[in-house]
ROLUM-502283 format. One record per residue (C-alpha): x, y, z; residue number from 0. Coordinates in nm, 2 decimals, padded with zeros to 4 digits. Layout:
<recs>
+--------+--------+--------+-----+
!      u !      v !      w !   k !
+--------+--------+--------+-----+
!      X !      Y !      Z ! NUM !
...
+--------+--------+--------+-----+
</recs>
This chain:
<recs>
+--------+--------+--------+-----+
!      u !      v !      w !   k !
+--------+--------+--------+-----+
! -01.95 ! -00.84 !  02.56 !   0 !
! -02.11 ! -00.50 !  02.52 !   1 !
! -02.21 ! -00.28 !  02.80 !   2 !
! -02.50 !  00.01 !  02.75 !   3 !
! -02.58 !  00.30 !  02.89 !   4 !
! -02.24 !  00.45 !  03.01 !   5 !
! -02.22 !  00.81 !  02.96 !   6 !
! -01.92 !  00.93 !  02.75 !   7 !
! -01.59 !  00.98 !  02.86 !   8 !
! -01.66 !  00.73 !  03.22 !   9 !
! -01.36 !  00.55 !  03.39 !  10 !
! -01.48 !  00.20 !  03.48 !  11 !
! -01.35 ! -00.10 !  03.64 !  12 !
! -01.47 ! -00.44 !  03.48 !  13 !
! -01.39 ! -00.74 !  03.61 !  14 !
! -01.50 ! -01.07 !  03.49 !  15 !
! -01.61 ! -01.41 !  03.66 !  16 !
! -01.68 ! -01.75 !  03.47 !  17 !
! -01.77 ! -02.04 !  03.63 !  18 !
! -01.99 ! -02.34 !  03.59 !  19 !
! -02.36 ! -02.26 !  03.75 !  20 !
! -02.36 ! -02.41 !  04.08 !  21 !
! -01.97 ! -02.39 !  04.16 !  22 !
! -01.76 ! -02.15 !  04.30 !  23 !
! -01.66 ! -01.92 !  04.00 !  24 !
! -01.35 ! -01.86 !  03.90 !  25 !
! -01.21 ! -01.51 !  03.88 !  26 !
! -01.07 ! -01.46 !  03.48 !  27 !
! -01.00 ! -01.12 !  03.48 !  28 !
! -00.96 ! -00.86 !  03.74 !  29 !
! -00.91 ! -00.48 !  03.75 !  30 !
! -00.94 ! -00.32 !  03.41 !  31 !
! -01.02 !  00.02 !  03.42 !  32 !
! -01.14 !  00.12 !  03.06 !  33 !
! -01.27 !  00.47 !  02.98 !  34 !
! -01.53 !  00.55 !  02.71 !  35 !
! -01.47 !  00.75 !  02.42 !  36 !
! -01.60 !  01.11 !  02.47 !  37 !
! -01.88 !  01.26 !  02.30 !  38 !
! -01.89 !  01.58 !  02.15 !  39 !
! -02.03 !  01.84 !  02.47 !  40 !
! -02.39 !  01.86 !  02.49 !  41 !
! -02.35 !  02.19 !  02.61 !  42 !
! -02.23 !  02.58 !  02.53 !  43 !
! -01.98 !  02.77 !  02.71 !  44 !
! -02.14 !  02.99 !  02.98 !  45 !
! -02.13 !  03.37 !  03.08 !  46 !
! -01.97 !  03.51 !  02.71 !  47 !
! -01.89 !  03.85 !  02.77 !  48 !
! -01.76 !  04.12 !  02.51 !  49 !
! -01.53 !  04.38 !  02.63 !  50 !
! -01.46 !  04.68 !  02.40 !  51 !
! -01.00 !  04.72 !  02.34 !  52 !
! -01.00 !  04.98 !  02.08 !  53 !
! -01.21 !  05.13 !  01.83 !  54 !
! -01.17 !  04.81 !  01.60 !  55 !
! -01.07 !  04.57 !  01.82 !  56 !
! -01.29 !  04.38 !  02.15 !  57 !
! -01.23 !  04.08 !  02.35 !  58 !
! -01.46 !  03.82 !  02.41 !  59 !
! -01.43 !  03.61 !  02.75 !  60 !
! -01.62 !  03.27 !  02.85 !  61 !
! -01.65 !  03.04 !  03.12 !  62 !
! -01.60 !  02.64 !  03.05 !  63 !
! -01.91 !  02.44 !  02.94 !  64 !
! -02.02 !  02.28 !  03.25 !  65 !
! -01.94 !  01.94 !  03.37 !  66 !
! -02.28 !  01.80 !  03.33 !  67 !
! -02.23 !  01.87 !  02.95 !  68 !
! -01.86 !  01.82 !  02.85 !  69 !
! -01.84 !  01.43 !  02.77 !  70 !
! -01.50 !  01.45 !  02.78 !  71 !
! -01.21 !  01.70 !  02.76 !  72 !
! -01.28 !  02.00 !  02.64 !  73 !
! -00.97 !  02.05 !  02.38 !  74 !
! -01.06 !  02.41 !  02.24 !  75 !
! -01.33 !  02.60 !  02.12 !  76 !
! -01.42 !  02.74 !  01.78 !  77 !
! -01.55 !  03.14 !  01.75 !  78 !
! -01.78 !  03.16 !  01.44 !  79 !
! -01.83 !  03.58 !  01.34 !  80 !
! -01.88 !  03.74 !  01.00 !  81 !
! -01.67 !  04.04 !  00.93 !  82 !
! -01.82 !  04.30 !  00.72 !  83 !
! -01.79 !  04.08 !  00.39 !  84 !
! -01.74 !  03.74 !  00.51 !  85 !
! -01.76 !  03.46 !  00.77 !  86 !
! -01.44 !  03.35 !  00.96 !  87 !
! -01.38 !  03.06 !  01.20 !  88 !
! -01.13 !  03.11 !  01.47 !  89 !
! -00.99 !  02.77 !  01.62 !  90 !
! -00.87 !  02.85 !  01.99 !  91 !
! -00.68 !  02.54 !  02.06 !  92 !
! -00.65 !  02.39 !  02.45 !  93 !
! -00.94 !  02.42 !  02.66 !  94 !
! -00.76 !  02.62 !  02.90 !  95 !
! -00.76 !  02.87 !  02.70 !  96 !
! -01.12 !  03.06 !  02.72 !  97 !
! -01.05 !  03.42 !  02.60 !  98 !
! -00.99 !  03.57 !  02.24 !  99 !
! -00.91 !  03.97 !  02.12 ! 100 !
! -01.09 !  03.99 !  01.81 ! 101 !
! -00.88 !  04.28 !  01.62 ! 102 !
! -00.83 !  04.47 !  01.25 ! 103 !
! -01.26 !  04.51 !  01.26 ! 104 !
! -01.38 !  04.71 !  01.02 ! 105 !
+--------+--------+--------+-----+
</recs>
Protein backbone atom coordinates (compact mmCIF):
# COMPACT_ATOMS: atom_id res chain seq x y z
CA UNK A 1 0.00 0.00 0.00
CA UNK A 2 1.54 3.35 -1.14
CA UNK A 3 0.05 6.66 -0.47
CA UNK A 4 0.93 9.92 -2.82
CA UNK A 5 0.99 13.22 -2.52
CA UNK A 6 1.87 13.78 1.20
CA UNK A 7 4.11 16.67 1.67
CA UNK A 8 7.36 15.82 3.54
CA UNK A 9 7.80 15.68 7.06
CA UNK A 10 3.37 15.16 7.64
CA UNK A 11 2.08 13.31 10.80
CA UNK A 12 -0.74 11.05 9.66
CA UNK A 13 -3.08 8.67 11.08
CA UNK A 14 -3.85 5.57 8.86
CA UNK A 15 -6.15 3.24 9.68
CA UNK A 16 -7.14 0.31 7.75
CA UNK A 17 -10.57 -1.64 7.06
CA UNK A 18 -11.03 -5.03 5.09
CA UNK A 19 -14.04 -6.56 4.62
CA UNK A 20 -15.90 -8.55 2.08
CA UNK A 21 -17.96 -6.09 -0.43
CA UNK A 22 -21.38 -6.03 0.88
CA UNK A 23 -20.64 -6.87 4.67
CA UNK A 24 -19.96 -4.90 7.48
CA UNK A 25 -16.06 -4.48 7.34
CA UNK A 26 -13.94 -5.34 9.83
CA UNK A 27 -11.60 -2.91 11.44
CA UNK A 28 -7.70 -4.54 10.98
CA UNK A 29 -5.70 -1.82 12.10
CA UNK A 30 -6.45 1.36 13.91
CA UNK A 31 -4.51 4.41 14.93
CA UNK A 32 -1.07 4.52 13.45
CA UNK A 33 0.27 7.73 13.24
CA UNK A 34 3.39 7.59 10.75
CA UNK A 35 5.30 10.70 9.67
CA UNK A 36 7.00 11.14 6.35
CA UNK A 37 10.58 11.58 5.91
CA UNK A 38 11.54 15.27 5.49
CA UNK A 39 12.76 16.77 2.44
CA UNK A 40 15.54 18.96 2.11
CA UNK A 41 13.83 22.88 2.64
CA UNK A 42 12.55 24.36 -0.40
CA UNK A 43 13.40 27.50 0.88
CA UNK A 44 16.30 30.17 2.12
CA UNK A 45 16.68 31.70 5.39
CA UNK A 46 14.99 35.22 5.46
CA UNK A 47 16.13 38.81 6.55
CA UNK A 48 20.31 37.98 6.48
CA UNK A 49 21.81 40.89 8.00
CA UNK A 50 25.66 41.75 8.35
CA UNK A 51 26.70 43.70 11.25
CA UNK A 52 30.21 45.09 11.30
CA UNK A 53 32.40 43.70 15.20
CA UNK A 54 35.86 44.90 14.43
CA UNK A 55 37.86 45.86 11.67
CA UNK A 56 38.24 42.06 10.62
CA UNK A 57 35.65 40.57 12.08
CA UNK A 58 31.34 40.99 11.28
CA UNK A 59 28.40 39.00 12.35
CA UNK A 60 25.85 37.76 10.17
CA UNK A 61 22.24 37.22 11.62
CA UNK A 62 19.10 35.33 9.95
CA UNK A 63 15.73 34.57 10.54
CA UNK A 64 14.42 30.65 10.08
CA UNK A 65 13.34 29.49 6.61
CA UNK A 66 9.67 29.72 6.69
CA UNK A 67 7.27 27.03 7.45
CA UNK A 68 5.85 26.79 4.11
CA UNK A 69 9.45 25.73 2.96
CA UNK A 70 11.10 23.69 5.75
CA UNK A 71 9.90 19.97 5.11
CA UNK A 72 11.05 19.03 8.19
CA UNK A 73 13.33 20.16 11.04
CA UNK A 74 15.61 22.51 10.26
CA UNK A 75 18.98 20.89 11.90
CA UNK A 76 21.56 23.70 11.04
CA UNK A 77 22.57 25.72 8.42
CA UNK A 78 25.75 25.95 6.27
CA UNK A 79 27.56 29.64 5.52
CA UNK A 80 29.49 29.34 2.23
CA UNK A 81 32.19 32.67 1.87
CA UNK A 82 35.61 32.88 0.16
CA UNK A 83 38.32 34.45 2.17
CA UNK A 84 40.74 36.36 0.23
CA UNK A 85 42.50 33.09 -1.17
CA UNK A 86 39.97 30.43 -0.76
CA UNK A 87 36.37 29.15 -0.13
CA UNK A 88 35.36 27.89 3.33
CA UNK A 89 32.11 26.19 4.54
CA UNK A 90 31.06 26.85 7.98
CA UNK A 91 28.58 24.15 9.46
CA UNK A 92 26.42 25.89 12.24
CA UNK A 93 24.88 22.87 13.83
CA UNK A 94 21.08 23.00 15.52
CA UNK A 95 18.63 25.08 13.93
CA UNK A 96 18.25 27.16 16.84
CA UNK A 97 21.09 28.50 16.35
CA UNK A 98 20.78 31.40 13.48
CA UNK A 99 23.70 33.76 14.12
CA UNK A 100 27.57 33.37 13.24
CA UNK A 101 30.74 36.11 13.97
CA UNK A 102 32.81 35.57 11.10
CA UNK A 103 36.47 36.68 12.54
CA UNK A 104 40.47 36.66 11.58
CA UNK A 105 39.24 38.47 7.84
CA UNK A 106 41.85 39.63 6.04
Amino acid sequence: LVFKGINPSSYCEITLFIGLFGTEHIEFDSGNIVTTLSAESTSSPENITFTSVEARSFNITWEEVPCSGQNGPITGYLLYYTNTTFPDTINITGGENRSYTLTELK
